[in-house]
N, C-alpha and C positions, 0 to 999 in steps of 0.2 A: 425262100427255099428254092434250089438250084433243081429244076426236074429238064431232065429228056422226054424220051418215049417215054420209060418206064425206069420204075426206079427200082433195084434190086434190097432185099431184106434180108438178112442173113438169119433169120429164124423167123416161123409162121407167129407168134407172142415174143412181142419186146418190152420194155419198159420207157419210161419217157425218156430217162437219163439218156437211154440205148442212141434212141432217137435224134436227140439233141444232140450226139458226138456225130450223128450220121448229117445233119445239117438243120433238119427240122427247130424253125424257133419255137422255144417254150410259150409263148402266147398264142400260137397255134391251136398245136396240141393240148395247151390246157382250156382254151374257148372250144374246140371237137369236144374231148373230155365231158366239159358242162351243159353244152348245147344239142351234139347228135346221140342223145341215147335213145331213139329209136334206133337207130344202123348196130345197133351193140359193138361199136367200134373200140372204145376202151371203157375200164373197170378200174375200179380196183382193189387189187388182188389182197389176200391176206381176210378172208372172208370180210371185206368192206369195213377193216378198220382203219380209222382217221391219220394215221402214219405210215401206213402200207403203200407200195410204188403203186403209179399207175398203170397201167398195162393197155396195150394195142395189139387188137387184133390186125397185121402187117397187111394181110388182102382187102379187106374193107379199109385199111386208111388211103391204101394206093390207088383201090377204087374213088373213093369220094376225091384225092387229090386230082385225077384224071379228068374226074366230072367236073369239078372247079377250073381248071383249065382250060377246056372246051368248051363248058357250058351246057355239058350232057347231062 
């Protein structure tokens, strides 16, 4: 994943698909997805059925990216 400073999100909820065109690789966001659900980072949507996109909250994913980077 290619980051700067800060990376920009063109809406506060994206989808992973969204994600993935934006650079994020899919083993990523799908180990966040399975592993940080304390941060409520992503869900997913479609009242949590089995075929429904998954969804990121865009400020908590930028946050914990940030933290991963630094070490914060």
């Amino acid at each position: 994943m290619k980051g700067g400073i800060g990376m920009k999100y063109p809406k506060p909820v994206m989808k992973l698909s969204e994600l993935k065109e934006m650079g994020w690789p899919e083993t990523d966001l799908l180990l966040i997805f399975k592993t940080r659900t304390d941060l409520k980072i992503a869900w997913r949507g479609g009242n949590g059925k089995p075929n429904s996109p998954i969804l990121f909250d865009t400020e908590a994913l930028e946050k914990l990216r940030r933290a991963q980077c630094t070490g914060e």
